[in-house]
C-alpha positions as CSV (number, residue, x, y, z in Angstrom):
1,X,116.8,111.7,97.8
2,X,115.0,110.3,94.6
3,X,112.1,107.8,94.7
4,X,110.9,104.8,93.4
5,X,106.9,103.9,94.1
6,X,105.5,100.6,93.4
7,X,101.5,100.6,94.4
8,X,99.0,98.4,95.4
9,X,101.0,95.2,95.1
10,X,97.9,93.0,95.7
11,X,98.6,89.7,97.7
12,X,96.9,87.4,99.6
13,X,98.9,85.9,103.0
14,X,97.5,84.6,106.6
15,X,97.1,88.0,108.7
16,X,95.5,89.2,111.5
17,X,94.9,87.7,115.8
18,X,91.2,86.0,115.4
19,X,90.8,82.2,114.8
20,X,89.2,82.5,111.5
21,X,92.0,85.3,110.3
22,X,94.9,82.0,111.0
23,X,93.1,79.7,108.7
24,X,92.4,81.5,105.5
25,X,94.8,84.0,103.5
26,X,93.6,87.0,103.4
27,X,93.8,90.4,100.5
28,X,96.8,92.5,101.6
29,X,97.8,95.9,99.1
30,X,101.1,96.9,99.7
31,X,102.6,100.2,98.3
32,X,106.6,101.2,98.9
33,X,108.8,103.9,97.9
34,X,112.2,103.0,97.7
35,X,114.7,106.0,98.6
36,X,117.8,106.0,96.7
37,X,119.8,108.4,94.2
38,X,119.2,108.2,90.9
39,X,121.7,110.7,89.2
40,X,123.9,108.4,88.2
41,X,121.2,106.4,86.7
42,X,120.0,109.2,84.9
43,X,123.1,110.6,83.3
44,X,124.5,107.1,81.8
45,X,120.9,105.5,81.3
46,X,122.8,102.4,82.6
47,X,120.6,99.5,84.3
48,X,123.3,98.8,86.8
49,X,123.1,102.2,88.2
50,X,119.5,102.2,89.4
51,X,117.4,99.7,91.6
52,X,116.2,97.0,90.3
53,X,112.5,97.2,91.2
54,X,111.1,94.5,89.3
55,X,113.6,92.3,91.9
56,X,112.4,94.6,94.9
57,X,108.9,93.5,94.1
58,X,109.8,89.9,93.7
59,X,111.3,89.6,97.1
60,X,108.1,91.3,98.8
61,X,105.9,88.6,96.7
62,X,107.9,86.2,98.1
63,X,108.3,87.6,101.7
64,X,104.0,88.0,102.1
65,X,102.9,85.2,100.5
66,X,104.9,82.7,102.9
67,X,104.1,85.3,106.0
68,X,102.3,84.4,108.8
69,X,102.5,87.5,110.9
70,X,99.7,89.0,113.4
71,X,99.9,92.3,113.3
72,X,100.2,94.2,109.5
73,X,102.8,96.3,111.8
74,X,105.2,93.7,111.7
75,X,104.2,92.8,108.2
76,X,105.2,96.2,107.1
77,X,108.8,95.8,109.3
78,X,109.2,92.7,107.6
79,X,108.6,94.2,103.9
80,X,111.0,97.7,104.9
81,X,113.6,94.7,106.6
82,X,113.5,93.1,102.6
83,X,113.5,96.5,100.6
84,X,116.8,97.5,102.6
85,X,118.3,94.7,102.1
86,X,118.7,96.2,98.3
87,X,122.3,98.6,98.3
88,X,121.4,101.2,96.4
89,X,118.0,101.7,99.2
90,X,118.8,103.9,101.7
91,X,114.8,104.3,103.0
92,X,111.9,103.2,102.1
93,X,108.5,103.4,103.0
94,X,105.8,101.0,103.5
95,X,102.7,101.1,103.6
96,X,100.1,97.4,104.2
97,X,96.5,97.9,103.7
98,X,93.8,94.8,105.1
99,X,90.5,95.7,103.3
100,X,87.9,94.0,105.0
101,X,89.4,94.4,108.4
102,X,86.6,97.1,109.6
103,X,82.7,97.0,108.8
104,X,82.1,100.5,107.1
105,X,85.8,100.9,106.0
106,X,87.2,100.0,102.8
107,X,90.7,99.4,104.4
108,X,92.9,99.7,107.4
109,X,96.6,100.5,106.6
110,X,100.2,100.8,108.9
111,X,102.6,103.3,106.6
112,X,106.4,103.2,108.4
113,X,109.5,105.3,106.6
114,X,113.0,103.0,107.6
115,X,116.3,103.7,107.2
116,X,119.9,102.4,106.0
117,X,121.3,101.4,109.6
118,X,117.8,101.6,111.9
């Protein structure tokens, strides 16, 4: 299967369990890769045969920035649930990093691979 990456999509939603995490958005970075084939796309350089990642990107902008979720595990679900939704997807993987979330780590990150029909 071919891939499509988009990385470190930088957004800003309310994450996390704590009090103070409810009340203020915080920085997630979101990277996916979008499993699909792309030999059609390639042989008739034809728009209509690939996936439209600019649209893919657009819904997970949409989908964080209005999230309210607990856990960056079901953030990630949520953002795999939205890239599927696309036809010409057949995986994808996610991956949701919370800077900040650790003294002495730059990040914490979840990474899940979904399928067509999971």
């Amino acid at each position: 299967m071919d891939r499509i990456t988009i990385c470190d999509i930088a957004l800003r939603c309310i994450i996390g369990i704590f009090p103070e995490e409810r009340r203020e958005k915080q920085d997630v970075i979101i990277t996916v890769t979008l499993h699909a084939d792309l030999a059609h796309a390639g042989a008739t350089d034809d728009f209509g045969d690939t996936v439209d990642y600019k649209a893919v990107k657009k819904a997970i902008v949409e989908l964080v920035e209005a999230s309210e979720f607990k856990l960056i595990e079901a953030l990630a679900q949520a953002i795999a649930d939205a890239c599927l939704a696309f036809e010409r997807v057949q995986q994808v993987d996610v991956r949701v990093e919370k800077p900040g979330a650790l003294r002495f780590a730059r990040t914490v990150a979840v990474e899940i691979s979904r399928g067509r029909g999971e």
